[in-house]
C-alpha positions as CSV (number, residue, x, y, z in Angstrom):
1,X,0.0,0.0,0.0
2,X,1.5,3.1,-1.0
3,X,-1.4,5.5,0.2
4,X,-3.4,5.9,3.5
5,X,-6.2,3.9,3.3
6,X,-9.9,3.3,4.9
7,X,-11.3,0.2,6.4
8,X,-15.4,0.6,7.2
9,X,-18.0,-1.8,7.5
10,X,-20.2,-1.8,4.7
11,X,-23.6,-3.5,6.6
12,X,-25.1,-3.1,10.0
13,X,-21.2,-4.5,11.9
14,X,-19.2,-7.3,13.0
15,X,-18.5,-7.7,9.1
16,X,-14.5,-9.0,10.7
17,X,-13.2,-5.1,9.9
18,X,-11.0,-6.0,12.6
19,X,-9.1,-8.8,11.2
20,X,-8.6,-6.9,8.1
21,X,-7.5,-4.0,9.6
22,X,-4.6,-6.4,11.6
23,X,-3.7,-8.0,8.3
24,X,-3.1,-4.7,7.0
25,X,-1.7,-2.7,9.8
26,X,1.8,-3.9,9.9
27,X,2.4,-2.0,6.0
28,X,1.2,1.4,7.4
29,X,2.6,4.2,9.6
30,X,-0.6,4.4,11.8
31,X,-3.8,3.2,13.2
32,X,-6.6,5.4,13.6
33,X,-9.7,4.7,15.9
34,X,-11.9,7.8,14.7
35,X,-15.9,7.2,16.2
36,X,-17.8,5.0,18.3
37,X,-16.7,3.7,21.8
38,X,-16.3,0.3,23.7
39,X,-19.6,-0.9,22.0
40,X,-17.2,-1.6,19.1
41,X,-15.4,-5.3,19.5
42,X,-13.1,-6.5,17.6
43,X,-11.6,-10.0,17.8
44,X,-7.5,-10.5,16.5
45,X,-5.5,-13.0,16.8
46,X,-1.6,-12.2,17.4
47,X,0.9,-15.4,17.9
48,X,-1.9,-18.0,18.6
49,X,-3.4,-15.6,21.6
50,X,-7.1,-13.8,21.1
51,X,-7.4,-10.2,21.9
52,X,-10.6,-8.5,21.8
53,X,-10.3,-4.7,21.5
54,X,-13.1,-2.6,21.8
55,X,-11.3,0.8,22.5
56,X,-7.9,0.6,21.1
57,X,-6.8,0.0,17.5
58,X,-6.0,-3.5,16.1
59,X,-2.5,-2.1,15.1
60,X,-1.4,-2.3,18.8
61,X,-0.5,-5.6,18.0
62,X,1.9,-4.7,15.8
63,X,6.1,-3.9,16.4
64,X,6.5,-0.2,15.1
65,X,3.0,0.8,14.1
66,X,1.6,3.7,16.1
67,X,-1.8,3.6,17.0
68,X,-4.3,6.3,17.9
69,X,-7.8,7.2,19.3
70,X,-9.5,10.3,18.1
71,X,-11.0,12.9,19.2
72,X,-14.6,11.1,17.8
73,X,-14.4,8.5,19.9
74,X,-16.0,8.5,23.6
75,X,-13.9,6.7,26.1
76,X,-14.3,4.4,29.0
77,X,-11.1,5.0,31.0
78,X,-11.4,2.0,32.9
79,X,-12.6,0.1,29.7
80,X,-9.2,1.3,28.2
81,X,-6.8,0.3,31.0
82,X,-8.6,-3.2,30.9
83,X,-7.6,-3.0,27.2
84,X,-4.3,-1.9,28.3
85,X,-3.5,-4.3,30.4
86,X,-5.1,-7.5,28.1
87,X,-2.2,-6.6,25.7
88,X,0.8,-5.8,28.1
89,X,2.4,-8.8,27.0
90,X,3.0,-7.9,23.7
91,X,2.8,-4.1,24.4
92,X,5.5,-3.0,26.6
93,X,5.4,0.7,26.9
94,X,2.7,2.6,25.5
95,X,4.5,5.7,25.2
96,X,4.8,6.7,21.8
97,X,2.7,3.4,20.8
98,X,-0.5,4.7,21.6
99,X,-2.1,8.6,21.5
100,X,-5.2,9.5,23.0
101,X,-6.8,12.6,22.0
102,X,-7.1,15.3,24.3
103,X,-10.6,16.2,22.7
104,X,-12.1,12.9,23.1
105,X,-15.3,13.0,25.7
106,X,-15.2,10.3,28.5
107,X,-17.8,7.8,29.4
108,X,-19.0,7.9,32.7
109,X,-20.8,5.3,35.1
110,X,-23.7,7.3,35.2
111,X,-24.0,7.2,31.2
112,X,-24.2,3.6,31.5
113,X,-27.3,3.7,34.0
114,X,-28.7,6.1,32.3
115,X,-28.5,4.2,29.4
116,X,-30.0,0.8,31.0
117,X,-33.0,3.0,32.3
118,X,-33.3,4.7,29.2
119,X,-33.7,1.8,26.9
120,X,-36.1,-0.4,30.0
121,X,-38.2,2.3,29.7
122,X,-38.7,1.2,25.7
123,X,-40.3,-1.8,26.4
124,X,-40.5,-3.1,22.6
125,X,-39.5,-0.3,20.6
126,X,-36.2,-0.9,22.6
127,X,-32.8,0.0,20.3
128,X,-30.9,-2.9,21.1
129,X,-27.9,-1.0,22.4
130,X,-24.8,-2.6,24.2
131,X,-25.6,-0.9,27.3
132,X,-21.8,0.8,27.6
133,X,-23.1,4.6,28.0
134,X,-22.2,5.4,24.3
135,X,-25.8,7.0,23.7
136,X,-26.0,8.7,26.5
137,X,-22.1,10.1,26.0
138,X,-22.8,11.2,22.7
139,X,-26.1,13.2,24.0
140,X,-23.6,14.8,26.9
141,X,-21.8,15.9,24.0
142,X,-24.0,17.8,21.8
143,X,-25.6,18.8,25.3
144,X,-22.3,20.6,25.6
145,X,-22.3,18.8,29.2
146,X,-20.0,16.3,28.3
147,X,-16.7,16.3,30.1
148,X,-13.1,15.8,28.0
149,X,-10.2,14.3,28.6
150,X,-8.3,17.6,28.6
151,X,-10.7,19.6,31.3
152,X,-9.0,16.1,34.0
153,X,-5.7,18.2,33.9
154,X,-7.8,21.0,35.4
155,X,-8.9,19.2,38.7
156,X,-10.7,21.9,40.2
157,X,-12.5,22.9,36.5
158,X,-12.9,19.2,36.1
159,X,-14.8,18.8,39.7
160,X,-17.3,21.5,39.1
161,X,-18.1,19.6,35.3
162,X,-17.9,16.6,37.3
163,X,-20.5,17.7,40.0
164,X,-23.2,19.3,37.3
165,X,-23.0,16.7,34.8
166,X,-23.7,14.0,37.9
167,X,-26.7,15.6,39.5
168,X,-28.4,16.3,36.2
169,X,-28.1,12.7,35.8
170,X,-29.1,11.7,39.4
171,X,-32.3,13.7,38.8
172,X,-33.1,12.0,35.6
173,X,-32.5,8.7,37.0
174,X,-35.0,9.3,40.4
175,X,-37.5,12.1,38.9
176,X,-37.9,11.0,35.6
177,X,-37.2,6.8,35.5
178,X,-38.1,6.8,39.0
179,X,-34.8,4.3,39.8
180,X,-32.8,5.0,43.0
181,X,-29.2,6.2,42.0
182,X,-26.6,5.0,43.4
183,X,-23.1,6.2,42.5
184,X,-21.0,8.5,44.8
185,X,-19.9,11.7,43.7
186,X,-16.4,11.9,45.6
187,X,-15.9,8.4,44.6
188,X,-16.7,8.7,41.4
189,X,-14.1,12.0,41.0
190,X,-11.3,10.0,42.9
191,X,-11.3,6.5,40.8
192,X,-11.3,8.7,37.6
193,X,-8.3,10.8,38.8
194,X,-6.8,8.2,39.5
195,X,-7.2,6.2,36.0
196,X,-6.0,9.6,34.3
197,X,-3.0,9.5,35.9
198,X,-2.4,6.0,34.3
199,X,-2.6,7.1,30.7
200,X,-2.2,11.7,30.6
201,X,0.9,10.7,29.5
202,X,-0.6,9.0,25.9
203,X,-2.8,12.2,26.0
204,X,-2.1,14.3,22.7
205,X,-3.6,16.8,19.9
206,X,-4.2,14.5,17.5
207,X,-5.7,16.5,15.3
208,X,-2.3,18.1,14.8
209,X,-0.5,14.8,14.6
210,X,-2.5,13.3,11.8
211,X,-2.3,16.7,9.7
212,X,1.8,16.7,10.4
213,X,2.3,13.1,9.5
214,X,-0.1,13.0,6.5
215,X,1.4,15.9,4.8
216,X,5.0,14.1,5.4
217,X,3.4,11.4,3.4
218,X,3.3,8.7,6.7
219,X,0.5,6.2,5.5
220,X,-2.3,6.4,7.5
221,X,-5.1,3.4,8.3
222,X,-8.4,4.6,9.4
223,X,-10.5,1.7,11.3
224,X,-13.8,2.2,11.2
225,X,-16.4,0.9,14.2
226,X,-20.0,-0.4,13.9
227,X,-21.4,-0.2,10.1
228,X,-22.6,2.0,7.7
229,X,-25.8,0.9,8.1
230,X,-25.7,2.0,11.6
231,X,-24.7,5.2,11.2
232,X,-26.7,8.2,12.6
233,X,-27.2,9.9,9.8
234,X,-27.8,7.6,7.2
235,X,-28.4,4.3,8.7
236,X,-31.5,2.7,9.8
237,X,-32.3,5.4,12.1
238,X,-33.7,5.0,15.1
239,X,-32.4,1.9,14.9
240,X,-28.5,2.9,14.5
241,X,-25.9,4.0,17.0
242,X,-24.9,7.3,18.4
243,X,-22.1,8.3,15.7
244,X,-21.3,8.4,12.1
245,X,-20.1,5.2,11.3
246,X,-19.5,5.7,7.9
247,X,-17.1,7.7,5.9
248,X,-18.9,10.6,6.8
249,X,-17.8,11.1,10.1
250,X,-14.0,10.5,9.5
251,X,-13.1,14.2,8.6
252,X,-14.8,15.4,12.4
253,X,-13.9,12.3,14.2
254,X,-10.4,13.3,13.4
255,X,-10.1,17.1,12.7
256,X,-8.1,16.1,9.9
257,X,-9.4,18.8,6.6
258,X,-11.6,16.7,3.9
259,X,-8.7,17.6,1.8
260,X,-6.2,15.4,3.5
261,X,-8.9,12.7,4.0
262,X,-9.8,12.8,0.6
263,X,-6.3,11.0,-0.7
264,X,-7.5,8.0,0.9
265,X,-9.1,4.9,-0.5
266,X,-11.8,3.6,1.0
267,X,-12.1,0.1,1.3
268,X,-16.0,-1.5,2.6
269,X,-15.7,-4.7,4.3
270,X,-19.1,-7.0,4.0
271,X,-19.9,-10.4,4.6
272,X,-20.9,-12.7,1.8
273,X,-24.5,-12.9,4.0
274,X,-25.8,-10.6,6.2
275,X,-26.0,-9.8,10.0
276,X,-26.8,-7.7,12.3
277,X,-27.5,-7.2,16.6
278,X,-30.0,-5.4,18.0
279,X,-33.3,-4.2,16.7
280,X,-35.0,-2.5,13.2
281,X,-36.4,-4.2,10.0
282,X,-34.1,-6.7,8.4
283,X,-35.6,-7.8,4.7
284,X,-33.4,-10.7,4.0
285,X,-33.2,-11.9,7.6
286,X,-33.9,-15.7,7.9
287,X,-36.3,-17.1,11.0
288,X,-35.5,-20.3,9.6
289,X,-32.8,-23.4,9.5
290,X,-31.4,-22.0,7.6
291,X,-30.2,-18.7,9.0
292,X,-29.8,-20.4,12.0
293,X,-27.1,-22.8,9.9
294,X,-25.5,-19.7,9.1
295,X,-25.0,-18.3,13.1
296,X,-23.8,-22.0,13.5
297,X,-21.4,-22.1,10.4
298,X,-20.3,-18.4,11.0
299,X,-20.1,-18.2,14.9
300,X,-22.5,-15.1,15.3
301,X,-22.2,-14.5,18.6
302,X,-21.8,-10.9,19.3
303,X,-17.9,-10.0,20.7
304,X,-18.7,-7.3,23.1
305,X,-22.2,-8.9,24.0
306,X,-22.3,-12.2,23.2
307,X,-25.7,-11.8,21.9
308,X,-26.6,-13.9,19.0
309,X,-26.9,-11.8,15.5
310,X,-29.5,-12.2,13.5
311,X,-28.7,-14.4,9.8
312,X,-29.7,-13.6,6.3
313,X,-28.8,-13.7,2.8
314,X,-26.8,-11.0,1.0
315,X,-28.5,-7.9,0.3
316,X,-27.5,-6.1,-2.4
317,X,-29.8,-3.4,-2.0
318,X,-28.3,-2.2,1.6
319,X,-24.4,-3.1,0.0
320,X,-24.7,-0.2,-2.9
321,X,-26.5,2.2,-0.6
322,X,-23.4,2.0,1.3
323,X,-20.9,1.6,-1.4
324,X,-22.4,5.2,-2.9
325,X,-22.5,6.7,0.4
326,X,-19.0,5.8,1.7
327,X,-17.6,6.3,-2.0
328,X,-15.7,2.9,-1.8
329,X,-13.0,1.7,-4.0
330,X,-13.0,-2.2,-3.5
331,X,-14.8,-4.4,-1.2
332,X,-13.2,-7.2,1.0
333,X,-15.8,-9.9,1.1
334,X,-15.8,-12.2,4.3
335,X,-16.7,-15.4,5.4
336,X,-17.0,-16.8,1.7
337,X,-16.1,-20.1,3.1
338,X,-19.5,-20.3,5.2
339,X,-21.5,-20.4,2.5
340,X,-19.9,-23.3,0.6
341,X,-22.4,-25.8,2.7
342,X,-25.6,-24.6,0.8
343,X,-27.1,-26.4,-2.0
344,X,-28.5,-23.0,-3.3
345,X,-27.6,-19.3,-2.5
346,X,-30.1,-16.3,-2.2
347,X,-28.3,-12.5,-3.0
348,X,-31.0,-9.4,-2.9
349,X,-31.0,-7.8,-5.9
350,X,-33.7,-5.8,-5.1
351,X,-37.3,-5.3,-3.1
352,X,-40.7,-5.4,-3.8
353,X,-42.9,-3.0,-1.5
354,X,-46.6,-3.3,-2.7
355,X,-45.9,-4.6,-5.7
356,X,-43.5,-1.8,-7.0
357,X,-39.9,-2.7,-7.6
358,X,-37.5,-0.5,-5.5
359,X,-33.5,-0.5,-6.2
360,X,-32.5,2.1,-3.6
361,X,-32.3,2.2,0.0
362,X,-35.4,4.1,1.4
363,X,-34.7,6.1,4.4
364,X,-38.3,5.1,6.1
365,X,-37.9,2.5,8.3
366,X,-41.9,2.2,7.7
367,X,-41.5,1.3,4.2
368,X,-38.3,-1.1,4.9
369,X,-40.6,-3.0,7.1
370,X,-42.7,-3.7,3.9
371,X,-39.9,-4.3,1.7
372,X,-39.5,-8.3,0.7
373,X,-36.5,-9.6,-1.1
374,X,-36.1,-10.2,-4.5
375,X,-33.2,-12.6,-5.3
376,X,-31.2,-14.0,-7.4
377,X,-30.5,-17.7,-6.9
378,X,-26.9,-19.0,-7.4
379,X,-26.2,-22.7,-7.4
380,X,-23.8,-23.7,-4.3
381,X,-20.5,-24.7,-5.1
382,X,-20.2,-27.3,-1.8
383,X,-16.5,-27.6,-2.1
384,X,-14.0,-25.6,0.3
385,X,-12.9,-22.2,0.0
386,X,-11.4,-21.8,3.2
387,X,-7.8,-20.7,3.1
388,X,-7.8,-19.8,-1.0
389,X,-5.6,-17.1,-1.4
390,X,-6.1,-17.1,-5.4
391,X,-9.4,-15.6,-6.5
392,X,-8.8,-17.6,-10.2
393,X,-8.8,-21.2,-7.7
394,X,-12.2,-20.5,-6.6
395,X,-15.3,-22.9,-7.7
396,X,-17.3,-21.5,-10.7
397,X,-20.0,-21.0,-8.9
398,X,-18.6,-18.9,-6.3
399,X,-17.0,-16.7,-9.3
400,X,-20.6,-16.1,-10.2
401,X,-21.6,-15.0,-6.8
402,X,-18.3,-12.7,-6.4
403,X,-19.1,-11.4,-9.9
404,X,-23.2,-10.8,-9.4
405,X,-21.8,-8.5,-6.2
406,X,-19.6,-6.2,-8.7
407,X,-22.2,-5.9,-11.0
408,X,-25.0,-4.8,-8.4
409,X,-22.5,-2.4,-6.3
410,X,-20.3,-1.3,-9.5
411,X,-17.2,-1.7,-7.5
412,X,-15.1,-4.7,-7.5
């Protein structure tokens, strides 16, 4: 790779962005976590050990790639140090290994009540959400009584943010959910005092880092969280998380200038079916055997919950909406190999809503609901494709499948 480069997930998540990213990480100069928060997971393997990283990027892992979290992401500084400490072994000093942006907001335990009280009180229009406080960090933020890493060097600013932001929450949590609250305001100021002190010196303006080694030409690997489909703006809103998980959001969850960002390439990462956790229509989604054969073959077990994801075929519909959106140069198909046990394979070419043929994501959730697949069947190939490294070694039938995904995205 001779450029910086962007690894995203093309669906609703979990598409294995992490493994990708570690494969790649060791040809670029830096790592770049740039939205989203411990609801993220993702699973690497380095020298026959797993690591799960939910905060930190996957190049961590890696002898001489710097690694850094942005000012979009919110953090859970005890989250982190957990992190921190999982990959001590192979990380011996973090200085100079990992930044952490001085802009980035923090998650607090009361975001994570508020954030269980706030989704109980759903009942069946419930989100789905991981439960980490990421919602309810992100509404802190545009509240603009959100608390940053940079205001903890302050201690006495940082107490009176502290003591606001806590009673605003204890009096949603009593007067408004009716839930007894807990926490302990001098505690909670002393434990995250004292988990600052474990990483101020990673703390950094990253913003200026990523605009001085861009423009000395360092290569630069931007790891994506989540799924496009889950983004604020333009996924299946409400049923989405609390950031841009797209393309979109890389410019402000860096402060690097579009310019810069814009020398990228931007590589989508999907599945060769589809998944996702958590709630909102699903048109190719499978209640059957069948997509329960493919949780089975393909392990869909959620890495930071452990929930089960719910299985589908392909849809093609959902994969060009985000190929458009994310302006995406190549795709990096996964988990080919767990379709080679099917006699027959569905991919959604497009949807029928009342009888009217639709070939572009609709933004209302109340016509997705509607929407049934249309497919187009391709005959299994039931041989193995695990391992193949050699596109031309693949079985014909799988070709077709690859090539039937070009022609419905436009990008190979």
């Amino acid at each position: 790779m001779k450029e910086s480069l962007i690894i995203l997930g093309s669906q609703w998540g979990d598409e294995g962005k992490g493994k990708i990213v570690d494969l790649l990480a060791p040809e670029f100069d830096y790592v770049v976590r740039y939205q989203g928060g411990s609801n993220a997971g993702h699973t690497v393997i380095a020298n026959g050990k797993k690591y799960t990283l939910h905060l930190i990027p996957s190049g961590i892992l890696h002898e001489g790639v710097k690694n850094i979290i942005s000012n979009g992401v919110v953090v859970d500084l005890e989250e982190l140090l957990k992190e921190m400490d999982q990959v001590k072994d192979v990380v011996k000093d973090f200085k100079d290994k990992l930044y952490i942006s001085e802009r980035c907001h923090i998650v607090f335990p009361y975001h994570k009540i508020l954030d269980s009280l706030s989704e109980k009180s759903k009942g069946k229009d419930k989100v789905g959400t991981t439960l980490k406080g990421i919602g309810p960090a992100y509404m802190a933020k545009y509240a603009r009584t959100g608390i940053r890493i940079v205001d903890l060097f302050d201690k006495e600013y940082f107490r009176i943010r502290l003591e606001k932001a806590f009673n605003e929450a204890k009096e949603i949590a009593e007067k408004v959910y009716g839930e007894t609250f807990n926490l302990d305001l001098n505690e909670l100021y002393e434990n995250t005092l004292s988990n600052f002190e474990k990483i101020k010196d990673l703390v950094a303006d990253t913003s200026y880092l990523l605009d001085k080694v861009m423009k000395e030409g360092k290569k630069v690997l931007f790891e994506g969280a989540q799924g496009t489909m889950l983004d604020i703006d333009m996924g299946t809103y409400p049923y989405v998380t609390s950031s841009n998980a797209s393309a979109l959001g890389i410019c402000n969850g860096t402060g690097v200038a579009p310019k810069l960002i814009g020398q990228a390439k931007v590589y989508g990462v999907s599945k060769a079916y589809t998944t996702r956790v958590g709630e909102g229509p699903f048109p190719t989604e499978l209640n059957d055997g069948i997509g329960e054969r493919l949780r089975e073959e393909g392990h869909e077990y959620g890495s930071t919950t452990g929930r089960p994801r719910r299985c589908g075929w392909l849809d093609l519909v959902a994969l060009r909406f985000a190929c458009r959106t994310n302006g995406i140069d190549g795709l990096i198909i996964t988990k080919l190999d767990v379709l080679d046990v099917f006699d027959e394979i569905n991919v959604c070419v497009a949807y029928d809503y009342e009888g009217q043929i639709i070939t572009e994501f609709p933004a209302s959730l109340q016509v997705l609901a509607k929407c049934k697949p249309i497919y187009k069947t391709i005959k299994g190939w039931k041989t193995s494709t695990k391992g193949l490294k050699d596109i031309t070694k693949l079985p014909e039938n799988a070709k077709e499948f690859i090539k039937t995904i070009e022609e419905n995205t436009g990008v190979k």
